[in-house]
C-alpha positions as CSV (number, residue, x, y, z in Angstrom):
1,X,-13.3,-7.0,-9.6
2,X,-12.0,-3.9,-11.2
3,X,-15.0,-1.9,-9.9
4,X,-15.0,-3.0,-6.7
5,X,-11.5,-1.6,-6.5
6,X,-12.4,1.5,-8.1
7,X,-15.1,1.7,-5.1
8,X,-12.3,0.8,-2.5
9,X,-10.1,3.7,-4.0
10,X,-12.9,6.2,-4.0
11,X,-13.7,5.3,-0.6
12,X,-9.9,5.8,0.7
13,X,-10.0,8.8,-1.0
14,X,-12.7,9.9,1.0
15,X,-10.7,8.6,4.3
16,X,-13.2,5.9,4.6
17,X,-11.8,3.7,7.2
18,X,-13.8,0.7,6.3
19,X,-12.3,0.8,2.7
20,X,-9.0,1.2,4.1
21,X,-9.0,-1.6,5.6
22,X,-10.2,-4.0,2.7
23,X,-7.7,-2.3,0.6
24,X,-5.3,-3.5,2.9
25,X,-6.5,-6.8,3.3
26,X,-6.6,-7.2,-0.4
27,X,-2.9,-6.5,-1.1
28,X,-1.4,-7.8,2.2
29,X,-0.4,-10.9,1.1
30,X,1.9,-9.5,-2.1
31,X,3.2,-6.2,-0.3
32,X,4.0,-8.5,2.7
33,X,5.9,-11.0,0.3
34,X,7.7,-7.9,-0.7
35,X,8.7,-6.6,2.5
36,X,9.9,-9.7,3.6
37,X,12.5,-9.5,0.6
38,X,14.1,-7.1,2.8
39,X,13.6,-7.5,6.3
40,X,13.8,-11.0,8.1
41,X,12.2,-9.7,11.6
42,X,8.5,-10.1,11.4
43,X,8.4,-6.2,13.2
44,X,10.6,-4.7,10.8
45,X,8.5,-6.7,7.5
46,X,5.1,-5.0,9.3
47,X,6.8,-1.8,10.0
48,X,7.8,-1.0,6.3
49,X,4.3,-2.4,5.2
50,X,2.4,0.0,7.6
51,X,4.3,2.6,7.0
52,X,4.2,2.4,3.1
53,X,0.1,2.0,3.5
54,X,-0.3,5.0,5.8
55,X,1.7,6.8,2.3
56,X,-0.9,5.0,0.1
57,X,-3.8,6.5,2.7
58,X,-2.5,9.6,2.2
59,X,-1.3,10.0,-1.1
60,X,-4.1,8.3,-3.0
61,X,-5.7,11.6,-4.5
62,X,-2.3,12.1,-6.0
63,X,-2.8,8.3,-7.7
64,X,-3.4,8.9,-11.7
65,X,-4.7,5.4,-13.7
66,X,-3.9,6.9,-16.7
67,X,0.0,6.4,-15.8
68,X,-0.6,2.7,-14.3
69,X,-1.9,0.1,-12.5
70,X,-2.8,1.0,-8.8
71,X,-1.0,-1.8,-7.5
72,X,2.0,-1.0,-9.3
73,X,1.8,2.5,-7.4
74,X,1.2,0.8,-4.7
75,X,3.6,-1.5,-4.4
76,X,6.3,1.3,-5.8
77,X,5.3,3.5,-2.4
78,X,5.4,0.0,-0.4
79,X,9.1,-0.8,-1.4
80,X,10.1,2.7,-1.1
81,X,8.8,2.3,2.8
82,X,11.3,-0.2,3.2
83,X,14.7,1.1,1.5
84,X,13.6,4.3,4.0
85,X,13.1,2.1,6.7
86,X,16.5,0.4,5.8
87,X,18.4,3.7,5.6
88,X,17.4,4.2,9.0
C-alpha cells in the first residue's frame, strides 16, 4: 500500500494526470469529511477541496517524508484551502 503511494506521488510529481487522479480518489473521502467541517454548501465543500488538491499538484516536489506523513501534508494544505476560501 505504501509503495503504491510512493508510485502515485512520483507520478504527480511528474504531472502525470492519471496519478492525479487516483491520488485524489484515494483521499477524497477524509479531505471531503474535512471540508465539510467548514462549509455546509456542497459547492463551497468541493471548492476548498479542489483548490487545496490543485496546491498538492503543484507543490508536491516541495513534499519532504522525512518531516511527515504525506497525508498529514496533505490534509494541512487541504484545510488551509478552506480557512482561505473562508477569508474570502
Amino acid at each position: 500500500k505504501l509503495d503504491e503511494l510512493n508510485d502515485i506521488i512520483a507520478g504527480c510529481r511528474q504531472n502525470d494526470r492519471i496519478c492525479q487522479e487516483k491520488l485524489y480518489r484515494q483521499f477524497f473521502p477524509p479531505l471531503y469529511a474535512l471540508c465539510k467541517k467548514f462549509f455546509d454548501d456542497n459547492h463551497e465543500v468541493l471548492t476548498a477541496l479542489n483548490n487545496g488538491m490543485l496546491r498538492v499538484y503543484k507543490n508536491i516536489g516541495q513534499y519532504d517524508s522525512s518531516k511527515g506523513e504525506f497525508f498529514n501534508w496533505v490534509y494541512t494544505i487541504i484545510r488551509n484551502s478552506a480557512l482561505t476560501l473562508i477569508r474570502g
